[in-house]
Residue, then its C-alpha position, 0 to 999 in steps of 0.5 A: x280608608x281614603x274613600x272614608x276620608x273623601x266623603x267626610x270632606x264632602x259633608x263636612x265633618x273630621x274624620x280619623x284615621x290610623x293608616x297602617x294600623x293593625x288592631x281595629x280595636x284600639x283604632x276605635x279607642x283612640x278615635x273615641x278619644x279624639x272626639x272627647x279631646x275635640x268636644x264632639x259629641x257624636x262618633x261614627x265608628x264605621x267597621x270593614x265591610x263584608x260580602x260574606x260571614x268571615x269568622x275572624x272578622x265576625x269577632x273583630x266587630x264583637x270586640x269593637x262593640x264590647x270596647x267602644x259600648x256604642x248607642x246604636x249598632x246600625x246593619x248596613x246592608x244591600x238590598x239587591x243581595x235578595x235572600x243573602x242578605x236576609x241570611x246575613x242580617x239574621x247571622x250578624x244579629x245573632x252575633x251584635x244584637x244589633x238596634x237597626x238596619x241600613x238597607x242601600x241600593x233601594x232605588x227599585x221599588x220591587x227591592x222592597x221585599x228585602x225590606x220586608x224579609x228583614x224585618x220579620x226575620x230580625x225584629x229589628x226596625x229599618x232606619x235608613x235607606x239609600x237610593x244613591x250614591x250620594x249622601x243626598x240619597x240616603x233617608x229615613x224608612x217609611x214603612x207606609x211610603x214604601x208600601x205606597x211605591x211598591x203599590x205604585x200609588x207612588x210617594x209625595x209626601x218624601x218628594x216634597x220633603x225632599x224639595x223642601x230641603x233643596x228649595x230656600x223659601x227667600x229664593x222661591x219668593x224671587x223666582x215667583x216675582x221674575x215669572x210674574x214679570x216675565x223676566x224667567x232667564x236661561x239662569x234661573x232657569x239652570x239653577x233649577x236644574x241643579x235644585x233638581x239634580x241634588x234632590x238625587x236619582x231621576x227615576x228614584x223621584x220619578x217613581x215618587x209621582x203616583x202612577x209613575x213608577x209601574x210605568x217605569x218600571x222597566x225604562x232606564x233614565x239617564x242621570x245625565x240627561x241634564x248634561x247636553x241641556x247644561x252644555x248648551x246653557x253654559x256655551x251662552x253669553x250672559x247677555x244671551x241667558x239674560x235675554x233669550x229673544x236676541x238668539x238668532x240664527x247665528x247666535x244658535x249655530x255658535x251655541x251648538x258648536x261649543x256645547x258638542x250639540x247640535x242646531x236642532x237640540x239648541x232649537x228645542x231647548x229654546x222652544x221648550x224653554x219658551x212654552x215653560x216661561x209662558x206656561x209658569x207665568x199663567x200659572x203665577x197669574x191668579x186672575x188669568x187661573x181664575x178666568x182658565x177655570x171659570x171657561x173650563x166650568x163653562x166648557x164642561x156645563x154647555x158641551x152636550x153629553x158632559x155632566x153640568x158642575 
């Protein structure tokens, strides 16, 4: 109940509870109850999870259903179960007849076939899946979206929709104008970072990329890998973040020693971050893309043995 209480803090809605209470259903009455007397016009009723059909509880949820009367009755339920959770799906079907399926843990492409099992057993549409452990992580099903990733043609069309929720257009508007200018800092370039952090599990959005996710099939990708990156940023001055090209040598040594790092890491993120900058501003420069393409036409049309554009 507590974990309950924690995650609706962290999105921002109230959530009611009864701690000691005995009967669930009267506890779902009176949640109800609470709703009206606070003008919300959406409860949800979050049931006792099970591993395992327990009759008794099986029951319990029969009457919440037959007291409460709920639009949906959502399944939740976890993809790396495998067959057991096809079995289950079907048995608590059976029982609530319920209008759709959750399914968690989907952040493997091959844990698909759940999905598919599911819904030829039940006849019942997947709703939602979550990939994380985070609210972030949890969208809405696309049968043909998962079907692309298992194929490994990836999934663009979510990466996107995902960066579109992250991204404010007011903010990217800015960011165009300082690469242009070159004025592209170690601030911007953190708080991109965590853009990118909240769009949720790296491999998850790495498997997005057509291609990417067969070749990643079987590689594990830290989702701290920003961290030694952030420490680094964070154990700059805001002079140094403002103006990377005032980080000698002893400025480097300093940094590295108060992010735990060390002087060949701090080194490589400068380089790195260096050849992004330059990289982002020709990108943002349409004469010089169009100068890069017309040499690449060239290039293609002169070389011997290439065929002419």
């Amino acid at each position: 109940m507590e974990q309950l209480k924690v995650l609706a803090d962290q999105v921002g809605v109230p959530c009611y509870l009864e701690l000691g209470a005995t009967d669930p259903v009267q506890v779902a009455l009176n949640a109800i109850q609470e709703a009206r007397a606070k003008a919300n016009d959406v409860v949800i009723v979050d049931t006792a999870g099970r591993l395992a059909i327990d009759e008794e509880l099986m029951q319990q949820i029969q009457d919440i259903r037959d007291a409460i009367h709920p639009d949906e009755i959502l399944f939740v339920v976890d993809a790396m179960t495998g067959q057991d959770a096809v079995n289950t799906a079907k048995e608590f079907n059976e029982r609530l007849d319920y209008t759709g399926v959750v399914l968690t843990k989907l952040d493997g492409d091959t844990r698909g076939g759940a999905a598919l099992s599911i819904r030829t057993v039940v006849n019942k549409p997947i709703k939602f899946v979550g990939t994380g452990e985070k609210m972030e992580a949890i969208d809405p099903f696309h049968p043909s979206r998962m079907a692309d990733r298992i194929l490994g043609m990836g999934d663009i069309v979510s990466l996107v929709e995902r960066a579109q929720e992250q991204f404010d257009e007011e903010e990217a508007r800015k960011l165009e104008a300082k690469l242009r200018k070159n004025k592209f800092d170690f601030n911007d370039f953190y708080n991109q970072i965590q853009q990118i952090k909240k769009m949720g599990n790296l491999k998850d959005l790495a498997s997005m990329i057509p291609g990417v996710g067969k070749a990643l099939k079987d590689v594990e990708i830290d989702d701290n890998a920003f961290k030694s990156i952030e420490a680094i940023i964070q154990s700059m001055t805001p002079a140094e973040r403002e103006n990377p090209a005032i980080l000698n040598t002893s400025r480097r040594n300093r940094i590295a020693k108060g992010s735990g790092t060390n002087i060949q890491e701090v080194n490589r993120l400068i380089k790195q971050f260096d050849q992004t900058r330059k990289m982002m501003k020709l990108v943002t420069d349409k004469s010089k893309m169009a100068q890069m393409a017309g040499m690449m036409k060239n290039m293609k049309g002169g070389m011997p043995g290439m065929p002419k554009m």
